[in-house]
N, C-alpha and C positions, 0 to 999 in steps of 0.2 A: 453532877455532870462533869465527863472529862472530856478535855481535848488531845487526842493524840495526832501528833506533827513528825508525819511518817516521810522518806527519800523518794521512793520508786516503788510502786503498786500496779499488780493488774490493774483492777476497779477498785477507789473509795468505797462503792457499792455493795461490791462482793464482801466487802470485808466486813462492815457494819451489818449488813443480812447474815454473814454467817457467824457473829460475834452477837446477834440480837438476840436470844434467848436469856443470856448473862447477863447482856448491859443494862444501862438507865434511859430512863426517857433523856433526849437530851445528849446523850454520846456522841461525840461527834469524831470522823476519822477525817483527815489533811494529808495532802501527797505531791509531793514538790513534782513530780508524773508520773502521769498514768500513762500503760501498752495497752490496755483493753477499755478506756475512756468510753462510753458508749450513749447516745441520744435513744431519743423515740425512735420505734418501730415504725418504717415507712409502710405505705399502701401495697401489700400484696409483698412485701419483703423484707429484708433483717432488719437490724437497727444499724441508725446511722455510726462512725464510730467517730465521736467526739475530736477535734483540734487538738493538741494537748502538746503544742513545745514547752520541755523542761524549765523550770527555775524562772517563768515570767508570770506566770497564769497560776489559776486558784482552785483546786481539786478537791473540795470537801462532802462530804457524806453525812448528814444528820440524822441519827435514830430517833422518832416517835413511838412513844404506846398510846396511842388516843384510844378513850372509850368512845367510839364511832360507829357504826354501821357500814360494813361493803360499800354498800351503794353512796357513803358517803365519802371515801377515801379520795376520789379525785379532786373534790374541793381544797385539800392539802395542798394539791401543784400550786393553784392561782393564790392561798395562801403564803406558800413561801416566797411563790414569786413577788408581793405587795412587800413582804418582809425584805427580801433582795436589795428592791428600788428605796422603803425608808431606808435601809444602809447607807447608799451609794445618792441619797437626795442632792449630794452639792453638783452630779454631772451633771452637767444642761444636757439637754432635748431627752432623755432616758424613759423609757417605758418600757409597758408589760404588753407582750403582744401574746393572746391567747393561743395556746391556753398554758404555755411552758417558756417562753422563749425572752430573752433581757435584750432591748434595741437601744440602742442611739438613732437618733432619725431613725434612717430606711436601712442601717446595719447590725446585723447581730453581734451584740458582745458577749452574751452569757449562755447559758440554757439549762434549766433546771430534768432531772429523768428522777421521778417518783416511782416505788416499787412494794409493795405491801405484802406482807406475809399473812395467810391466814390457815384460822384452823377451826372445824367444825361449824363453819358458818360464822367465822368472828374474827375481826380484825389482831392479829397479836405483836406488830408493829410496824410501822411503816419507814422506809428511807428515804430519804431527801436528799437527794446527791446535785450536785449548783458544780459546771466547769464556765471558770468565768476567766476574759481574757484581760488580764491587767497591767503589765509591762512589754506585753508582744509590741514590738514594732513593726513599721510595715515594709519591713525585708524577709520578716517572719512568716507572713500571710501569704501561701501558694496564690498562684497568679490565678486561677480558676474561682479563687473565692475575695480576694479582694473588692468586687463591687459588694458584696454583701455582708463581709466581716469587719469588726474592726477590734479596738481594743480602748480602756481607760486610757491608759499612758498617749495614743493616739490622737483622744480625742478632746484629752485634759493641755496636752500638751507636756509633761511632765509625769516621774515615775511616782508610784503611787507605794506606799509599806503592805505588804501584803499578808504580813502575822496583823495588824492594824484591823486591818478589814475583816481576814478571819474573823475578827473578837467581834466585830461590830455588826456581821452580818448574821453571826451566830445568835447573839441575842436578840435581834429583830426578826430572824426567822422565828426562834422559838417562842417570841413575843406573838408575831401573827397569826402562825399555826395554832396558838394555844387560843385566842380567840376565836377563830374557827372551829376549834373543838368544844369549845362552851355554848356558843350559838351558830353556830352555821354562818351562811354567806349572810346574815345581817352583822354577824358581828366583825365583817370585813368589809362592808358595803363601802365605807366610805375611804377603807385605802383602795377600792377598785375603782374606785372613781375620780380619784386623784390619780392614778399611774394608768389606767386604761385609755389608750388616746389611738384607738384604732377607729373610730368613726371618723367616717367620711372618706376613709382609705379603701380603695380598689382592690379586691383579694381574690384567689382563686381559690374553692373548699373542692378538694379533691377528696375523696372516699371509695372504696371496692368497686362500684357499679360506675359511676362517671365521675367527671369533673367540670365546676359550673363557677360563672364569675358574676362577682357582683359588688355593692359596696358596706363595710362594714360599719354598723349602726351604734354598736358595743357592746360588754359584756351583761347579760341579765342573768341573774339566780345560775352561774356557772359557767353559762353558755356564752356561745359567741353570736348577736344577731345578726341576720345578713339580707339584706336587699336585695335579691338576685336579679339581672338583666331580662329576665323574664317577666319582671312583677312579683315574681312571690317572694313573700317575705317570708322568714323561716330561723329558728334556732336553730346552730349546729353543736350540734353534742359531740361529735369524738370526726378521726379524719383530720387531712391536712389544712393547712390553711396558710400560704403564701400571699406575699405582697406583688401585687404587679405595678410593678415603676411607672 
């Protein structure tokens, strides 16, 4: 496994998808920032394009080759995101808000964007790309997103080494993910349940056709369950999922 510790990048992403055919499971790419940073795909339109001020924050990309199945590739997100949170275990209140997303309390500090290559019906590597906010202060944070953003350095008080974390996050990613690929969501069960603390939280699950609120129970075999205001209860498999304060 290498690590390359790259200046200025479109995408981490980009780069380890189109370097994936050559590389090792394990490759990881670093980029002090990215121009074309990019999140999940919203409802009915692009992807979001990731926060990304220079020289404070953490832009890395992880190659996987798991022997998986399609249908099993998105368990990799909530894997690495378990992997993230061991990382970063000394921040108080830190969790994994499904099914991609890194919070303190009720603000986002991270966000993982998973990306899988496939060929003939078969998984032939997957990315792992984590922009995490770690030295941003809050002079750094546009005024439209500071209720909802924040950063380590922010929330610790104090700046934090960010080649440090790199090394540290890198091997509990690949630590978690590889569990995952051995057994599935049982062989992660129990860091989902340690970092999953969105029960009893009020969400809205937004998807193509409508959007519906209710309160969030937690994550089961992937999913996220939800208690909808209607009474029904229901697993959401893919779609948005917002916190309402």
């Amino acid at each position: 496994m290498t690590i390359q510790l790259l200046d200025t990048v479109g995408s981490t992403n980009d780069l380890a998808m189109k370097a994936a055919p050559s590389a090792k499971h394990g490759d990881t790419w670093v980029a002090e920032h990215q121009t074309a940073g990019r999140g999940r795909r919203e409802i009915g339109g692009d992807r979001r394009q990731w926060f990304s001020p220079p020289g404070v924050s953490l832009y890395m990309s992880v190659l996987l080759k798991p022997a998986i199945e399609p249908a099993e590739a998105a368990g990799i997100t909530l894997a690495a995101g378990v992997g993230v949170c061991e990382a970063l275990s000394g921040v108080p209140g830190l969790w994994l808000k499904w099914p991609n997303d890194i919070f303190i309390g009720t603000k986002k500090v991270g966000g993982l964007l998973t990306e899988a290559s496939t060929q003939a019906g078969s998984i032939e590597s997957i990315v792992v790309g984590l922009g995490l906010n770690v030295n941003v202060q809050a002079q750094h944070i546009p005024k439209d997103l500071e209720a909802i953003m924040t950063s380590l350095a922010i929330e610790t008080g104090q700046p934090l080494d960010r080649l440090g974390l790199v090394h540290r996050i890198h091997a509990s990613l690949i630590k978690w993910s590889e569990r995952y690929i051995a057994a599935g969501f049982d062989g992660i069960e129990d860091g989902i349940k340690k970092w999953d603390k969105s029960a009893g939280r009020r969400v809205q699950v937004i998807d193509p056709s409508k959007s519906r609120e209710g309160v969030a129970k937690g994550i089961k075999d992937g999913s996220l369950l939800v208690r909808f205001d209607d009474g029904d209860e229901a697993l959401v498999f893919a779609g948005e999922v917002k916190l309402i304060p």
